[in-house]
VOZA-593329 format. One record per residue (C-alpha): x, y, z; residue number from 1; residue in one letter. Coordinates in steps of 0.25 Angstrom, whole numbers, plus 5000, padded with zeros to 4 digits. Example, Ala and Ser with C-alpha at 12.3 -4.5 7.8 and 13.67 -1.06 7.14 Angstrom:
   px   py   pz   i aa
 5049 4982 5031   1  A
 5055 4996 5029   2  S
This chain:
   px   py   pz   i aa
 4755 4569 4700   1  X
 4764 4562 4693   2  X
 4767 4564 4676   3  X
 4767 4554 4666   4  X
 4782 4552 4662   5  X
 4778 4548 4647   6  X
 4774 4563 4645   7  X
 4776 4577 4649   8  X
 4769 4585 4659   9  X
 4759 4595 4654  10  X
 4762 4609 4656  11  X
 4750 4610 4666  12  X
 4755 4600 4673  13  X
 4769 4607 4674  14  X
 4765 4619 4680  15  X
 4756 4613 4689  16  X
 4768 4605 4695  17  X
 4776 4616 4695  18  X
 4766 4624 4703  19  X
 4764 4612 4713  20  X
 4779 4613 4715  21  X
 4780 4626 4716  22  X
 4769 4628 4726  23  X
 4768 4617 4733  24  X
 4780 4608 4732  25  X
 4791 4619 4732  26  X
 4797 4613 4745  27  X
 4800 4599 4737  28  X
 4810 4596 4730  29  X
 4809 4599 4715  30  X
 4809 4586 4708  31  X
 4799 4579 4719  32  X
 4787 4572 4713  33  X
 4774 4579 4718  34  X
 4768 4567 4721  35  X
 4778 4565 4733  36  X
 4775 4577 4737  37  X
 4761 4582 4737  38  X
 4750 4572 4741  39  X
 4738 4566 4729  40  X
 4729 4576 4731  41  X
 4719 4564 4721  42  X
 4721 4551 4715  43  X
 4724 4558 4700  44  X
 4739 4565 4700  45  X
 4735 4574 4688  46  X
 4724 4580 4697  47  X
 4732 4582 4709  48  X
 4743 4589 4702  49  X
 4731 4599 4697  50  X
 4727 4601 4711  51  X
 4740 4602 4716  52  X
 4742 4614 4707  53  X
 4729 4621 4711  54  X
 4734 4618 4726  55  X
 4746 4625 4723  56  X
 4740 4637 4717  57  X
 4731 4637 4728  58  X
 4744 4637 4738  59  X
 4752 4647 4729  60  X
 4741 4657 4729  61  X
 4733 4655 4744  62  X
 4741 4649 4752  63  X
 4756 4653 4750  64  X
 4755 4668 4748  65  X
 4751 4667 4763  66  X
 4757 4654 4769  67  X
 4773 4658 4763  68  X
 4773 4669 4769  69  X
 4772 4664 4783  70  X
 4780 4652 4779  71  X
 4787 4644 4769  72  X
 4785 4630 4776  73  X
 4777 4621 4767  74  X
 4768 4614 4778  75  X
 4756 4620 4778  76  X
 4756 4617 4762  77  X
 4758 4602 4765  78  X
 4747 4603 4775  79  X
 4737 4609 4764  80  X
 4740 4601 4753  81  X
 4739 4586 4763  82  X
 4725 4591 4768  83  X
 4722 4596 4753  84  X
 4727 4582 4748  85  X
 4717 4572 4758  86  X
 4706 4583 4755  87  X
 4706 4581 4741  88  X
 4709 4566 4742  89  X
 4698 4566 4750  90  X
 4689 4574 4741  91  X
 4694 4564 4729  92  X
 4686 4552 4736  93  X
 4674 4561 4738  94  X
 4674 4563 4722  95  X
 4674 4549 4720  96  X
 4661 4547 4727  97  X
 4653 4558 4720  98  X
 4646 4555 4708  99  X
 4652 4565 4698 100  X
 4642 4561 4690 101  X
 4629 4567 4697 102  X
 4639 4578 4702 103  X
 4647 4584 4690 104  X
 4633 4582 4681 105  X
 4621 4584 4691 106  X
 4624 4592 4702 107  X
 4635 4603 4698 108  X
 4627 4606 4686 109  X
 4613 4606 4693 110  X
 4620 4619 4703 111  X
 4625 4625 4690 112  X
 4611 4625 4683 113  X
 4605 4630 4694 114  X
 4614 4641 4696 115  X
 4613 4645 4682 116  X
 4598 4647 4683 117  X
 4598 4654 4696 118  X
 4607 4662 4689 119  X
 4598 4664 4678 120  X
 4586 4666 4686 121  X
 4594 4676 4693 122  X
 4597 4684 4682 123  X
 4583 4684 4677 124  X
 4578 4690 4690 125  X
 4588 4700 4690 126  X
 4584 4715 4688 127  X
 4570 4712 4688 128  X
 4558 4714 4696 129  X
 4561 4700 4703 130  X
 4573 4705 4712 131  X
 4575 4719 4709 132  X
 4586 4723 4717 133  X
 4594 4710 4717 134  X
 4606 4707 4708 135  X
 4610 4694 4702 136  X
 4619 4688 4712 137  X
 4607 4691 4724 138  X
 4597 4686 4715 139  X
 4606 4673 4711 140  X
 4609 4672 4728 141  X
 4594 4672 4731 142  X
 4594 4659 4721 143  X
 4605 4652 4725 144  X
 4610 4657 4741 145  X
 4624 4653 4746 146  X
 4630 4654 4759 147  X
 4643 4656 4752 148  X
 4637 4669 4744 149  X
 4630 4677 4754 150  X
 4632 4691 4758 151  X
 4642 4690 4767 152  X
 4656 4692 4760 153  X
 4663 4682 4768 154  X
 4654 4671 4765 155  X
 4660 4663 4753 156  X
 4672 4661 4762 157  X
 4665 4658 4775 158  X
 4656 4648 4766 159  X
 4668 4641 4761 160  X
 4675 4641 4774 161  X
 4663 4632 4778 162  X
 4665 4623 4766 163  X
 4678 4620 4768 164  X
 4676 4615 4782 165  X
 4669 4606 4778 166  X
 4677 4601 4768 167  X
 4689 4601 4778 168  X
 4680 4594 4789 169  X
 4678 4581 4779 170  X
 4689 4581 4771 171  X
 4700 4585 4781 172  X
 4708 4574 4790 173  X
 4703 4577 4805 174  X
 4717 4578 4809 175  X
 4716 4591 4801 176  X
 4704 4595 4803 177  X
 4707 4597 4819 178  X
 4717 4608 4814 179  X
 4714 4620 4816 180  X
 4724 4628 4808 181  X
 4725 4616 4796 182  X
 4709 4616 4796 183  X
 4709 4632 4795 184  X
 4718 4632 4786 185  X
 4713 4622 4775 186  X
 4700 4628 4775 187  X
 4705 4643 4774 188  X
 4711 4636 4762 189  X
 4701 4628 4755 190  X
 4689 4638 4758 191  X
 4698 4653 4754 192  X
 4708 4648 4744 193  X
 4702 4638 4738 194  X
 4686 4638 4737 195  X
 4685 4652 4740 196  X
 4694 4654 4727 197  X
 4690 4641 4718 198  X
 4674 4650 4720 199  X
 4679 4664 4718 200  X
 4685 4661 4707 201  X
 4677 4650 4700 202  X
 4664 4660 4703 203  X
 4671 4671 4695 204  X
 4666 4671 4680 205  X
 4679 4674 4673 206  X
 4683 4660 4680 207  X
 4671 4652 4676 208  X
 4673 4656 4662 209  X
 4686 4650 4661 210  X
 4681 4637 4668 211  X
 4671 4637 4655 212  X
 4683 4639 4645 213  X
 4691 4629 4651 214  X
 4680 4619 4654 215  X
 4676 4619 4639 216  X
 4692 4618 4636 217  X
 4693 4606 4643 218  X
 4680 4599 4639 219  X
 4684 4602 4623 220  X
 4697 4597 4627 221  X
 4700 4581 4625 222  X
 4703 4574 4640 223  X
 4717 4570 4640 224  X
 4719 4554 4642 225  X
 4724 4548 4655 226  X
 4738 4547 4656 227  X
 4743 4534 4658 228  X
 4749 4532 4672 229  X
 4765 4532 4675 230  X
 4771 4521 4674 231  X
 4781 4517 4686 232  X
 4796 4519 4685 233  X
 4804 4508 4682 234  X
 4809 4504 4696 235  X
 4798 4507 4704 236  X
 4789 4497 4707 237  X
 4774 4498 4707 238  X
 4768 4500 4719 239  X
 4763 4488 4726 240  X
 4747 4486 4726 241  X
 4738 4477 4734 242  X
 4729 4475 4722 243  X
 4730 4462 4714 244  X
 4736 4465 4700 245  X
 4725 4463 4690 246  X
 4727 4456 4675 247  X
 4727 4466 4664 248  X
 4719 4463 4654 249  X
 4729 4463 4643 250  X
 4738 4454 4650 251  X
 4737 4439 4645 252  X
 4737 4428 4655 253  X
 4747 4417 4649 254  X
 4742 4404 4646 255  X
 4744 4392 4654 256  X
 4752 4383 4644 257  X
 4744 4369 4645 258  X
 4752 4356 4645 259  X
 4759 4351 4632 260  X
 4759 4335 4628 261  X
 4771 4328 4623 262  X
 4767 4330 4608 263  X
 4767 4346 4611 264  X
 4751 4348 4610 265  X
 4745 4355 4620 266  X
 4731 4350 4627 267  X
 4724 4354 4638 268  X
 4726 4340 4645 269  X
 4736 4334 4659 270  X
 4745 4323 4657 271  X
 4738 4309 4664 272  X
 4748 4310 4675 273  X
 4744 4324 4678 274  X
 4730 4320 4682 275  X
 4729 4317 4697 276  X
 4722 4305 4701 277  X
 4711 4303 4710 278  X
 4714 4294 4722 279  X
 4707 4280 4721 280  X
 4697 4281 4731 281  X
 4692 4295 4723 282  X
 4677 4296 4720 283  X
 4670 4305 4712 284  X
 4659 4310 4717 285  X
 4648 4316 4706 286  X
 4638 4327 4709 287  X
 4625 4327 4700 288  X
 4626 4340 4690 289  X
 4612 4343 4696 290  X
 4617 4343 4710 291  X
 4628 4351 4708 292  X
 4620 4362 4702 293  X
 4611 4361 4714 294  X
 4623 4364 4724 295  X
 4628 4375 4715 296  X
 4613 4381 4715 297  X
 4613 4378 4730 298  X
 4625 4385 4734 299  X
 4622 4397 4723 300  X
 4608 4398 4733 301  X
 4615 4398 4745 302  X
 4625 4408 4742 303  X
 4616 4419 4737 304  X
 4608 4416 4749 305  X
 4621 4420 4758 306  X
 4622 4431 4748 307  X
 4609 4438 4753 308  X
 4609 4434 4764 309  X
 4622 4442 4767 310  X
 4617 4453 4759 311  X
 4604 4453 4767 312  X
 4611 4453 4780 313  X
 4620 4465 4777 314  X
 4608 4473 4773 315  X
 4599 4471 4785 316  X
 4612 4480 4792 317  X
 4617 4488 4782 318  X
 4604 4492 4772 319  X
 4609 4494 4757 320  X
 4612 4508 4753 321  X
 4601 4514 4745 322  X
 4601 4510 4729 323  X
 4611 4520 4723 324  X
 4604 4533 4717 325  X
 4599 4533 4700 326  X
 4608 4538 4693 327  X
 4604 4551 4686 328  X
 4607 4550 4671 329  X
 4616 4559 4666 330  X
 4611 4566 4655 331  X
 4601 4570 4666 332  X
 4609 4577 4675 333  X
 4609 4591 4677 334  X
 4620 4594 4668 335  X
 4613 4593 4656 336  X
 4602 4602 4662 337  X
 4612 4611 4665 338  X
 4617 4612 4650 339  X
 4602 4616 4643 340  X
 4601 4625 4655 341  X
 4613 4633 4655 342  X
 4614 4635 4640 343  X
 4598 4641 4640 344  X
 4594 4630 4631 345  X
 4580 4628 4638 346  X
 4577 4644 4632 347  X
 4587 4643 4620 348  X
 4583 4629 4615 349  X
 4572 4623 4621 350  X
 4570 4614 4609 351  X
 4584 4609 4610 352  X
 4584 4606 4625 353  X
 4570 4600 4625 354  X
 4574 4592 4611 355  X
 4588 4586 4620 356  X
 4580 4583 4631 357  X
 4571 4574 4624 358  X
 4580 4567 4615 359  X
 4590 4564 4626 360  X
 4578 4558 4636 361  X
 4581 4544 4631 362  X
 4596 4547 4637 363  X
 4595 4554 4650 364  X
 4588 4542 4656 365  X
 4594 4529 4662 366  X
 4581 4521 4661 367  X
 4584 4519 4644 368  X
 4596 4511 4641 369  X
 4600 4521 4632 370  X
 4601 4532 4642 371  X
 4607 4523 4653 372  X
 4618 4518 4643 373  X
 4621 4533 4641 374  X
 4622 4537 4654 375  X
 4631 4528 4657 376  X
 4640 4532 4646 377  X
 4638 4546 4650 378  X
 4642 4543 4663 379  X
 4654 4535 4662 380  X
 4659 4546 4652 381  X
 4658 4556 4662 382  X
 4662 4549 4674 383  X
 4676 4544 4664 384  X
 4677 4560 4662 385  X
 4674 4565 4673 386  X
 4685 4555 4682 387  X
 4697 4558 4673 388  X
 4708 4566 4682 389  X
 4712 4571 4669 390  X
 4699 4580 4669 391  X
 4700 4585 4682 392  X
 4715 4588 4678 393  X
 4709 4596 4667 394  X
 4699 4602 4676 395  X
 4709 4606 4686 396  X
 4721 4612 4675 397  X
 4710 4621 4668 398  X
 4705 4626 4684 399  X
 4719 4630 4687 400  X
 4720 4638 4674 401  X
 4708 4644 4676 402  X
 4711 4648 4689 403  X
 4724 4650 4691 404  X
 4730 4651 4678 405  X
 4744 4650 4676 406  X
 4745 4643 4689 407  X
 4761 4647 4692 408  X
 4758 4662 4690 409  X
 4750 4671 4702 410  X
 4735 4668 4703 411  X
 4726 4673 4691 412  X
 4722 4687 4690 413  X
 4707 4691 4691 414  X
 4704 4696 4676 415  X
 4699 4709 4671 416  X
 4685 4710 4667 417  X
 4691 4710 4651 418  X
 4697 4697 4655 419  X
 4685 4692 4660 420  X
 4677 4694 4649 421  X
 4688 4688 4639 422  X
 4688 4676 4648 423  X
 4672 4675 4646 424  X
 4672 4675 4631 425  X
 4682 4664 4631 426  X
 4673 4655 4639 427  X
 4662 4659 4627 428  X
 4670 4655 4618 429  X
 4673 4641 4625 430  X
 4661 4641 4626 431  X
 4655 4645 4612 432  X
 4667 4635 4606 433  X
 4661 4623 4613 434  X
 4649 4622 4607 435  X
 4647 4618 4594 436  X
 4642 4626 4583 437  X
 4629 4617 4580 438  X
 4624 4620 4595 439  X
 4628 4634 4595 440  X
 4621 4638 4583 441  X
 4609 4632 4590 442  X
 4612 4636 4604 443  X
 4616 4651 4603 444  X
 4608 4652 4588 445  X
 4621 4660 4582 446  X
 4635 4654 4581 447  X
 4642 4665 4579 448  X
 4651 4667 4590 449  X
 4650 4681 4597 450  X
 4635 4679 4597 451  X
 4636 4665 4603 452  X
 4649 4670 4613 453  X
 4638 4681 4617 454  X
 4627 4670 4621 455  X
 4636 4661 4626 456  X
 4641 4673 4637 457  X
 4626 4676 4638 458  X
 4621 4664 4641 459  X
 4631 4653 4647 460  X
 4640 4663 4653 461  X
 4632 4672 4659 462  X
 4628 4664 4670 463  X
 4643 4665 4677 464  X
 4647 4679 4676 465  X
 4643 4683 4690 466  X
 4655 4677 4702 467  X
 4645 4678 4714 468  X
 4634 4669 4707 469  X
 4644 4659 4701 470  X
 4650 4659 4717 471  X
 4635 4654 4720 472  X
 4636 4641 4710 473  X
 4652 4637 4716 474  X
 4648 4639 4729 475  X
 4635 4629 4725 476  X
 4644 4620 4719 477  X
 4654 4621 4729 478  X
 4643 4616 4739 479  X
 4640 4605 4730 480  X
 4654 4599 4728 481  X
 4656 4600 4744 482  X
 4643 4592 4747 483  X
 4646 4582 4736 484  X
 4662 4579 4741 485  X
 4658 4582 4756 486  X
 4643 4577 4758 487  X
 4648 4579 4775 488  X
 4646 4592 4773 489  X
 4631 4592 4769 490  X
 4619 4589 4776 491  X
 4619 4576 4771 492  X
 4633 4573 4777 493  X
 4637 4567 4791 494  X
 4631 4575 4802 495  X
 4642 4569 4812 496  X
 4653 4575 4802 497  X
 4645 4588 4801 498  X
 4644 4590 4816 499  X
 4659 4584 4818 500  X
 4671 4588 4808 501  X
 4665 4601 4802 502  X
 4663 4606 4818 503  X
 4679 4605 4818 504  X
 4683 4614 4808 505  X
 4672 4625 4814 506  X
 4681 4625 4827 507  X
């Protein structure tokens, strides 16, 4: 977490610091850097200060208008925040073995498009002779049941309960894990203050529009550059490493200076008495070119042979891991069928969608040169976007103010319905404002901008105005994320940790 000294600190930065120190750190002295004392939540500082800051809102608000009143000793925080810290470093290691590719651009938007069309199916059959007596959130249930949404009332948090054992069971030390009290406690934690929350309030719609506003801020909005990294201080040493220094590129290896005769000239020739001279009873044995080619060849033979032969050896006790899947093109995931699909343009423009679809077969497919050229592209593109810590920064500053605006002030006040619907026409007009004017003329047939803020409520917005069926698609993707990060936890996972470690935490 620390700044770059060439420059100020942003103002977002500064009150996040202010708030860890506040909450967090305000047994240390003042003056401490909070890298000596909190512990690397990931490998990027900037992102650890952001989660840091939503830790200490988290602790502000859950845990210390309890835990201060019982005591002031800071123990329990340090606790948390060390089994927070190999959790999430933990999790970090996971992420790099998931291809974001396929999840970001296949999955996640697969879930979303099928639950706007169960939605939209649901709301076709409502009022009508097909389910009578049903409303909307009964119809949308019957499509898409949950454990985590059924009638009981306490089945969101026995649900989540259940979620976070498991997490605790793979992620947690076993040390920790064969505490009682510790265990009880984290999962109390991660299950009622933080995802109990994180879907109560992402599920509400007021929040979601925001999270569009925002979203299209940030995607309008130029990434900032990297910064350069701090350079050490004077008289401190870098640290030592084990890796063998490699040559810069820019540096210039200096040349050997050859030896100069008498006159001053220099030649690429030795001095006679510099030449050693062979001892008398020295022979020189000559091999034929044609021999010597032979033996090269030979020896070439031999060690390919020794090569296989390794090679086959290994195999006959260890078989090969299968070929690795094809990769799906990207222009064919299910992000771009979500797009036509949520924006109706299958009804609205159907010679539009069927006139991209055909132009753009040559590209969506890996068996053309053209189309594998720019996939690739596409690909290093997104995978070069999505890797910056200075979007997940971005990410995480623009949560935090959605959620907990001005973060030193008490937690954000529920709005007024007159509120809520200001809110919404601001996300129509983010939304209204990203599009050009060519493709709204064509799209919504007007561009004037109170008949196109109508549709765009209307038809894009519509589909998250009820809290109960948006909770549906969180606790779908909730489900996703957990058996993508933990596979353990799946039926797929290991049966001996299923029947092992998650038995401990059900003592």
């Amino acid at each position: 977490m620390k700044t770059s000294r060439s420059s100020p600190v942003p103002a977002v930065d500064k009150s996040a610091i202010a708030l860890i120190r506040r909450v967090l750190c305000y047994h240390a002295p003042p003056f401490t850097p909070l890298e000596e004392l909190l512990p690397a939540l990931t490998s990027s500082p900037e992102v650890d200060l952001e989660l840091y800051a939503f830790l200490a809102i988290i602790f502000r608000d859950f845990i210390y208008s309890w835990y201060s009143k019982i005591t002031t000793d800071n123990a329990f925080a340090d606790e948390i925040i060390a089994v927070v810290a190999h959790c999430s470093r933990a999790i970090e290691e996971r992420i790099r073995k998931v291809d974001l590719e396929a999840f970001l651009l296949d999955e996640i938007p697969a879930f979303i498009d099928n639950h706007v069309k169960d939605y939209r199916l649901a709301l076709a059959r409502h009022n009508t002779a097909v389910s009578p007596h049903l409303t909307l959130r009964e119809i949308f249930h019957n499509f898409q049941p949950h454990p985590a949404l059924s009638s009981s009332p306490d089945s969101e948090k026995l649900y989540l309960k259940l979620v976070s054992s498991g997490i605790l069971a793979v992620l947690l030390p076993t040390e920790d894990l064969e505490s009682d009290c510790e265990r009880s406690l984290v999962r109390e934690v991660l299950s009622g203050m933080v995802l109990w929350n994180v879907v109560d309030k992402l599920s509400e719609p007021h929040i979601i529009h925001e999270i569009i506003k925002n979203t299209l801020e940030l995607l309008r909005a130029p990434m900032s550059p990297p910064s350069a990294p701090e350079p050490p201080p004077e008289n401190e040493k870098p640290p030592m490493t084990h890796t063998r220094r490699k040559r810069s590129y820019s540096e210039k290896i200096p040349p050997i200076p050859p030896p100069q005769e008498s006159n001053g000239s220099v030649k690429e020739k030795f001095h006679a008495s510099e030449i050693p001279t062979p001892p008398a009873n020295y022979k020189l044995i000559r091999i034929p070119l044609a021999m010597d080619n032979l033996l090269a060849a030979t020896f070439r033979v031999l060690s390919l042979l020794r090569t296989y032969l390794s090679s086959f050896i290994t195999n006959l006790h260890s078989p090969p891991p299968p070929p690795p899947r094809p990769k799906k093109p990207l222009l064919r995931m299910a992000l771009f069928r979500l797009i036509p699909s949520y924006l109706h343009l299958s009804t609205l423009q159907p010679w539009t969608l069927s006139s991209l679809l055909f132009f753009t077969k040559p590209f969506t497919s890996r068996s053309t040169r053209l189309g594998l050229t720019l996939d690739n592209l596409l690909s290093s593109s997104f995978h070069s976007y999505i890797e910056s810590p200075s979007l997940l920064v971005q990410i995480l500053r623009s949560a935090r103010s959605t959620l907990f605006p001005a973060s030193p002030e008490p937690v954000r006040a529920y709005p007024t319905p007159k509120e809520k619907v200001q809110i919404k026409h601001t996300a129509e007009e983010a939304i209204w404002e990203a599009i050009p004017s060519t493709i709204r003329k064509v799209y919504f047939g007007t561009d004037d901008k109170e008949e196109g803020l109508a549709i765009v409520g209307e038809m894009l917005l519509k589909t998250v105005q009820d809290k109960e069926i948006n909770k549906h698609l969180l606790y779908n993707l909730l489900d996703l994320i957990v058996g993508t990060l933990i596979p353990e936890l799946t039926e797929e996972g290991p049966a001996e940790l299923r029947r092992g470690r998650v038995g401990v935490i059900d003592r």
